[in-house]
LUMNUKOL-675781 format. One line per 5 residues: for each residue x, y, z of C-alpha. Coordinates in steps of 0.05 Angstrom, whole numbers, m for minus. Layout:
BEGIN
X/Y/Z | ...
//
This chain:
BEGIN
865/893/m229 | 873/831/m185 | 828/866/m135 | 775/880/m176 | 773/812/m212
761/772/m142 | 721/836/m121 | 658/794/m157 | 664/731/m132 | 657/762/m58
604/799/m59 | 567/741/m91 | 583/696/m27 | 565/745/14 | 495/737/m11
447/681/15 | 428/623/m19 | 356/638/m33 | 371/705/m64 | 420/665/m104
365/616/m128 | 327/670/m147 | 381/705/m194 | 393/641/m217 | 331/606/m243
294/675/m259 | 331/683/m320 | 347/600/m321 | 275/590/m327 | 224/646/m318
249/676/m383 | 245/626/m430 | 180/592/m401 | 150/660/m414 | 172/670/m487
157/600/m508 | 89/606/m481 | 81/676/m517 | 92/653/m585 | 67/585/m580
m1/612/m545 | 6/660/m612 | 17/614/m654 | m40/562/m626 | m89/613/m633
m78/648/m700 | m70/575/m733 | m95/519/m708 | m158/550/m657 | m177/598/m720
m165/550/m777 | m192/482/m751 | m225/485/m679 | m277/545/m696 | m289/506/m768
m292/437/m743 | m343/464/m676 | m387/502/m729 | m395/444/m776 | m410/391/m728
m457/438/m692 | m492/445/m756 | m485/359/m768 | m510/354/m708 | m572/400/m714
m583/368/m779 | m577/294/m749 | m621/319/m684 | m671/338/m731 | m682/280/m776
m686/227/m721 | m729/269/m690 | m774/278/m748 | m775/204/m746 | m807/199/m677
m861/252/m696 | m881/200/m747 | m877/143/m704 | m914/193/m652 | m972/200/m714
m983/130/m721 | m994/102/m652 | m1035/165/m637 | m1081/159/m698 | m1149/132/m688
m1164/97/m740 | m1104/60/m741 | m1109/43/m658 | m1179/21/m676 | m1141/m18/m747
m1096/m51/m698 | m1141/m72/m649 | m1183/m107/m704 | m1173/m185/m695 | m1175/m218/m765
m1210/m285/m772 | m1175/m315/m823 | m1130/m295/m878 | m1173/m256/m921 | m1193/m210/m859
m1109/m195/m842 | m1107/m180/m923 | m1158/m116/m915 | m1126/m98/m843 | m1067/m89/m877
m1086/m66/m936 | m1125/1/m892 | m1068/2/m851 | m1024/12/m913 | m1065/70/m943
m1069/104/m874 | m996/99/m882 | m983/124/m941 | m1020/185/m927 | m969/202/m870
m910/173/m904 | m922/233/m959 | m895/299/m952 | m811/295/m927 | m763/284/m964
m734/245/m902 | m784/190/m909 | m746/168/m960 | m697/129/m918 | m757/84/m883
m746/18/m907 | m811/m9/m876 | m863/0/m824 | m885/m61/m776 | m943/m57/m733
m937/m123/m688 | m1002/m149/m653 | m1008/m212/m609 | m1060/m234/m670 | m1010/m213/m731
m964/m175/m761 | m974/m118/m811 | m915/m96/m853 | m916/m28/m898 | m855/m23/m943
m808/m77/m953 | m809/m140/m910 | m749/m174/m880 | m748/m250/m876 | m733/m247/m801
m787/m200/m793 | m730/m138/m778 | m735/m189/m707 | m790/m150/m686 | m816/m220/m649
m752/m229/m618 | m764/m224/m539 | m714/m182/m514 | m732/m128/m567 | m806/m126/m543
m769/m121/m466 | m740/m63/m489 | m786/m29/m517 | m835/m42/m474 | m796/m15/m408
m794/59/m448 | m869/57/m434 | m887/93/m492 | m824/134/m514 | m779/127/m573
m735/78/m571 | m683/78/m615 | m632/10/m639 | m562/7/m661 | m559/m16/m734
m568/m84/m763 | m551/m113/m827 | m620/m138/m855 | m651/m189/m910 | m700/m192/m956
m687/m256/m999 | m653/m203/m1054 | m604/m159/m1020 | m579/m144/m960 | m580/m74/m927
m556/m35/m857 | m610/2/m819 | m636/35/m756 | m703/8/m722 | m745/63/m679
m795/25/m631 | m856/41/m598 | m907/18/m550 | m977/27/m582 | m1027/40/m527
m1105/54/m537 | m1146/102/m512 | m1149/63/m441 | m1075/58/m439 | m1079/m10/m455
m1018/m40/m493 | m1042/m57/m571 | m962/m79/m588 | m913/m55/m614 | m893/m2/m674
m825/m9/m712 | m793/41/m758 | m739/4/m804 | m689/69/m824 | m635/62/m868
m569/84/m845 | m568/128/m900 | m610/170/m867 | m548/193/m836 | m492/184/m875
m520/226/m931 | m523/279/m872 | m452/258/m870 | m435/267/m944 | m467/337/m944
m415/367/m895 | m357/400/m923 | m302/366/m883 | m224/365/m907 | m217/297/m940
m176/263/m882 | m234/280/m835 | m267/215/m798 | m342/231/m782 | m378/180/m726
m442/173/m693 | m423/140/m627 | m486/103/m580 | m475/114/m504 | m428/65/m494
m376/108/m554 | m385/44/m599 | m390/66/m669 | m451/62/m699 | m446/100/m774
m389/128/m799 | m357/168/m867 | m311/111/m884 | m257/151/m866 | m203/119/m821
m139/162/m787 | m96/110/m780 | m43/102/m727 | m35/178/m708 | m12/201/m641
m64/234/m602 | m23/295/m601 | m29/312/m671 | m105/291/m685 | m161/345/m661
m220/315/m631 | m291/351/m628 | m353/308/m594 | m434/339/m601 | m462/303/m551
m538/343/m562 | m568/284/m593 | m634/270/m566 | m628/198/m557 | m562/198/m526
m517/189/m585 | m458/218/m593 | m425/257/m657 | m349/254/m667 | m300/290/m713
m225/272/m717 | m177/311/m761 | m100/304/m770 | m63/370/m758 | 7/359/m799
m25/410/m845 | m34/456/m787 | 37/451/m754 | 81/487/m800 | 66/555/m763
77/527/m691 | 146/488/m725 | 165/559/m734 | 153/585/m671 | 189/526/m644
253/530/m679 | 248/600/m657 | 242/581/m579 | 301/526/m592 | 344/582/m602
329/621/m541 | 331/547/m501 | 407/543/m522 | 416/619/m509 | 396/600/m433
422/526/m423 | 489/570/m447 | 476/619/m381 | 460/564/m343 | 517/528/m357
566/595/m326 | 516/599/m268 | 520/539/m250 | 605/541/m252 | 595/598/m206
549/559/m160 | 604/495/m162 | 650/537/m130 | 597/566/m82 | 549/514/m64
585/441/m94 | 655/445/m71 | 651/473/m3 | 591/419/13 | 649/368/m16
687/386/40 | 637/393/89 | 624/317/70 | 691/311/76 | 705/347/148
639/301/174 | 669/237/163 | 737/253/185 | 694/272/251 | 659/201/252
732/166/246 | 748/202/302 | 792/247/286 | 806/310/328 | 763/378/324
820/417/323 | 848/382/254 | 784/390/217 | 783/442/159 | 750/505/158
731/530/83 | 699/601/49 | 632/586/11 | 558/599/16 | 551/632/82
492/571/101 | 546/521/83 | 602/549/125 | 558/570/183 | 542/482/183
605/478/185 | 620/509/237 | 568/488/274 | 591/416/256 | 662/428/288
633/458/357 | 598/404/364 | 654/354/357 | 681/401/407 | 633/381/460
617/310/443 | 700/301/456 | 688/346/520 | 631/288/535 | 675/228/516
728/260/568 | 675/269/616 | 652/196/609 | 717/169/612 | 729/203/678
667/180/703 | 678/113/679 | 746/112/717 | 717/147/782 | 661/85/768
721/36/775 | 757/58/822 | 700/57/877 | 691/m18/855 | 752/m26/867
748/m1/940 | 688/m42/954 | 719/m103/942 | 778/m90/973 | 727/m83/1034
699/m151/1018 | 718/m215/1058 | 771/m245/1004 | 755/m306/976 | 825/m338/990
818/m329/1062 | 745/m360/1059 | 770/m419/1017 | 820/m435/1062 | 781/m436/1123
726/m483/1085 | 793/m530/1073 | 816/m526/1142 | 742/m557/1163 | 742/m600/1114
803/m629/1140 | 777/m619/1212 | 711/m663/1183 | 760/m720/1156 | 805/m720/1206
748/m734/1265 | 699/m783/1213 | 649/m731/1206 | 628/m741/1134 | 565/m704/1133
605/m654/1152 | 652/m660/1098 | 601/m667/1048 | 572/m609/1072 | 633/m567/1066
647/m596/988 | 575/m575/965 | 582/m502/993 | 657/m493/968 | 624/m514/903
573/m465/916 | 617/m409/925 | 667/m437/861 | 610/m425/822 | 596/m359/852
658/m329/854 | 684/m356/783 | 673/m333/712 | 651/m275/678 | 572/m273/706
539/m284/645 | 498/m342/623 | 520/m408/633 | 489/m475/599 | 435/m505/642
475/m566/648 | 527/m532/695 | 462/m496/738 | 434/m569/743 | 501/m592/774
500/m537/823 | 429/m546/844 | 452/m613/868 | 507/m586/914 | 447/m535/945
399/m589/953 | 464/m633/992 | 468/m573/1030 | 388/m569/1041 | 380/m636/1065
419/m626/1131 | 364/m582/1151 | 302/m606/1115 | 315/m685/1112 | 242/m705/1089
252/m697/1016 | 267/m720/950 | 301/m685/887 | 285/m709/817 | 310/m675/754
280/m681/682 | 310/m646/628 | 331/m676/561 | 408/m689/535 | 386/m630/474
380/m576/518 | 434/m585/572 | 475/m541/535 | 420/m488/529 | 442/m420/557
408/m394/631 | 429/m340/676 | 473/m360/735 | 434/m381/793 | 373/m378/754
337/m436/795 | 362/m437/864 | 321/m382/887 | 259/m423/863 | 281/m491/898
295/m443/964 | 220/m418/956 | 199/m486/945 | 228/m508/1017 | 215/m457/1054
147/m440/1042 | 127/m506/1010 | 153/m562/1030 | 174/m537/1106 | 102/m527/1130
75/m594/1104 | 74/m653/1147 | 85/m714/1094 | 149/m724/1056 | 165/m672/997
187/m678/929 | 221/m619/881 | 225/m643/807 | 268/m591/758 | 243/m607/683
253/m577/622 | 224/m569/557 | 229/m530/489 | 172/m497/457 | 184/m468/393
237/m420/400 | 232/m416/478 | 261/m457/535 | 213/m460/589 | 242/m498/658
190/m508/706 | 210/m525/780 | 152/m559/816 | 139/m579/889 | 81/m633/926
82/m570/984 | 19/m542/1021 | 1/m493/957 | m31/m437/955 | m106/m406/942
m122/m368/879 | m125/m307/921 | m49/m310/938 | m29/m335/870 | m55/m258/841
m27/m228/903 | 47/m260/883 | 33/m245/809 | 18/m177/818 | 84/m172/858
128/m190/811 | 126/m130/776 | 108/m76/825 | 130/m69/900 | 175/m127/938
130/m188/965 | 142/m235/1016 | 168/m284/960 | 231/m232/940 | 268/m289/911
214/m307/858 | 213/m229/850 | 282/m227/841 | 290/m279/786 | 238/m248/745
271/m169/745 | 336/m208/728 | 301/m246/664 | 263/m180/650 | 327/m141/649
363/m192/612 | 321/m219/560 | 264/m166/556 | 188/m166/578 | 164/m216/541
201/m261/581 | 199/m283/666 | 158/m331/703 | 89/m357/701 | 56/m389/776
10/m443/786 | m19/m474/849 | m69/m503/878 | m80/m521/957 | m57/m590/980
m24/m601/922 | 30/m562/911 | 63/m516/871 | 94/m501/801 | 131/m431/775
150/m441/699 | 218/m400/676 | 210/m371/603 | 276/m359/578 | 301/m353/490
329/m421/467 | 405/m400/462 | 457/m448/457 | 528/m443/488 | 576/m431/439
624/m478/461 | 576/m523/446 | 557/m513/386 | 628/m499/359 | 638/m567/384
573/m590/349 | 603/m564/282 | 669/m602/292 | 637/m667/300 | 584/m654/243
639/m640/199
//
């Protein structure tokens, strides 16, 4: 029995991880996605598609058709009357005085009537105005603003339509008695030439639609709405929704309308929900049946998948404290996860291999240093000797001599001493002195002046940084000129840079030579392999963006800038901090 019950659990690790996703999220997922989709695409369409969506489509169609119609039966009239002739020729009669507009209007109005007759949708006009540049002629009932048939922009707007139908959002209205919401419909009236007469107005009553409105069999908490282009509502059934969530109203829009209005139809479907509630509860239960088979898978894949990528986690940061391949864990699991495994432990296994290999290599390293300076002249010896002619020098008066001798022991001091790495540009000052002592034995015609402020004396530079620029400056600037020569060191910061330019009153040189040395000091050795060599060493040190800049001009000398980061010595600053505090 033991055998058989772990019989499962090994088989099922045997099997790869996709496979595994499969069996688990086909039944997981696949299963009940498919049966809530069944019955609820059942549901949907037995209920709410064949109870409200085919009766809401069919009725608004119908509103619609009936709403096309009547507006449109509106322009045909408005068509009639600027197309008649005896009106055109009524409207193009200019009346003399007020007597003459009297009978105009009077034949206009019978013309009228005769069209007016015969629909029952004529009804709803409210008036008719006929608008001249030499007077207005009003059928129906007047307005006391005129409906603002004089108003400007109307008469744009109309006007740009050339012609065609234009048709007005409603406007609440006034005729000294009562007050009342309607449509206008305006026209261009033209002649026979095409020349404009004015303009034609049809004054509607918004009945004219809502009626339309009243007519349709809609449930009771049904909101009706003709909408202009912008979905503004323009009439309506008085019906308001409320604050319903979008998800249980049902929306229908007719956008046939001839003039570009819009019908709308909103319904609440709380009436309509009890069959899909059913169908729901239904699909709860199958939900819990799976979340319950989920819950099991996903024990089995804890113990296949979570725990064993636990200690995986676990193995790979033992490895990144350094501890030993051979003491790392192996573990059974998904095959994926203990292949990575593994694969993780070999390669500790060979990055130890390289960190034995480096260490040999890094001992091998030292030990050849070693032999080279065992082969180098030994400093003791060579301070000695410099002691024993110094001696020599005082002994015999020579004090040149002597002087000589102290600047190159403090040459070689500086040299020899310390770790190599960057010292405050203070102590490289100090030393350029010593050279320059040294210097002036053989090159006697010249002066040394230094400029550099007490703030950045303490500012880091490379060891011996400078001297190969003041040796460049002698040799091939000062030592071929025939007046007196002058090297000036100064220093100044700019921004976050130290830039410490060494300048010389030498024989300079022509723009030619100046892009010849540039060139050099980033590609093959020049003649000036000092400069060269100070800018590889900044360039290695502090980066590319750093090294030296030249400028010179013939007969007047010479100036190469270094570029180095503003970094203080930290001696310095630590005693900076003490005496701030």
């Amino acid at each position: 029995m033991r055998i058989g019950r772990f019989r499962l659990p090994t088989r099922w690790r045997s099997i790869r991880l996709p496979y595994k996703l499969v069996l688990v999220y086909t039944p997981l997922i696949l299963l009940p996605a498919l049966a809530g989709i069944y019955y609820l695409t059942e549901s949907y369409t037995s209920s709410s598609k064949a109870q409200a969506a085919e009766y809401a489509t069919d009725l608004l169609g119908l509103m619609g058709q009936k709403v096309d119609d009547r507006m449109r039966s509106y322009e045909q009239l408005s068509k009639q009357i600027m197309t008649d002739g005896e009106l055109l020729k009524l409207a193009k009669t200019e009346p003399e005085s007020a007597y003459d507009r009297f009978k105009v209007e009077s034949a206009i109005n019978e013309k009228l009537n005769v069209l007016w007759l015969g629909a029952d949708q004529n009804s709803y006009i409210r008036s008719i105005k006929i608008e001249t540049p030499s007077a207005i002629y009003t059928y129906g009932k007047n307005a006391i603003d005129e409906y603002d048939v004089r108003n400007s922009e109307y008469r744009t707007v109309v006007g740009e339509m050339k012609g065609g139908a234009r048709w007005f959002a409603p406007q609440t209205f006034d005729d000294g008695y009562t007050k009342l919401r309607a449509f206008r419909l305006g026209r261009t009236i033209r002649d026979e030439k095409l020349n404009e007469l004015g303009t034609l107005t049809l004054v509607i009553r918004v009945e004219a639609v809502g009626d339309i409105f009243r007519q349709m069999k809609f449930q009771e908490d049904t909101a009706l709405k003709l909408l202009d282009e912008k979905g503004e509502p323009l009439v309506d059934n008085e019906v308001s929704i409320g604050d319903v969530k979008a998800s249980r109203l049902l929306s229908f829009t007719d956008d046939r309308l001839g003039n570009g209005w819009t019908l709308a139809v909103q319904m609440q479907l709380d009436r309509l929900y009890e069959p899909i509630f059913s169908t729901v509860r239904q699909a709860l239960f199958i939900l819990f049946g799976c979340i319950l088979l989920g819950l099991v898978v996903t024990h089995l894949l804890a113990l296949d998948l979570v725990i064993p990528i636990r200690r995986l986690t676990m193995n790979m940061k033992m490895g990144i404290k350094g501890v030993r391949p051979g003491k790392l864990k192996r573990f059974g699991g998904a095959v994926e996860i203990v292949e990575m495994n593994d694969t993780f432990i070999s390669i500790m296994y060979e990055i130890e291999q390289l960190i034995d290999e480096v260490a040999r290599q890094e001992k091998k390293k030292k030990d050849a240093e070693i032999r080279v300076l065992q082969h180098q002249l030994s400093p003791h010896f060579l301070y000695n000797t410099l002691n024993s002619i110094r001696w020599m020098a005082m002994i015999q008066r020579q004090d040149n001599i002597k002087e000589m001798v102290d600047a190159l022991n403090a040459l070689l001091t500086y040299a020899l001493r310390g770790s190599g790495g960057p010292v405050p540009l203070a102590s490289e000052i100090a030393i350029l002195h010593n050279y320059v002592a040294i210097q002036k034995v053989r090159y006697q015609h010249f002066e040394f002046a230094v400029n550099v402020p007490a703030e950045l004396e303490q500012v880091e530079v490379l060891k011996f940084l400078l001297q190969p620029l003041i040796e460049n400056a002698l040799i091939h600037g000062l030592a071929p000129s025939e007046h007196p020569g002058e090297i000036t060191v100064s220093a100044v910061s700019e921004g976050e840079h130290l830039l410490v330019t060494v300048a010389d009153n030498g024989i300079g040189m022509n723009e030619e030579t100046v892009e010849r040395l540039v060139r050099g000091l980033s590609a093959s050795p020049t003649d000036r392999l000092g400069v060269r060599s100070v800018h590889e060493r900044i360039q290695l040190h502090y980066g590319t963006n750093y090294g030296l800049s030249i400028r010179s001009e013939p007969g007047v000398g010479t100036s190469i800038t270094v570029r180095v980061p503003m970094r203080m010595d930290g001696s310095a600053e630590e005693k900076g901090e003490r005496s701030h505090a």
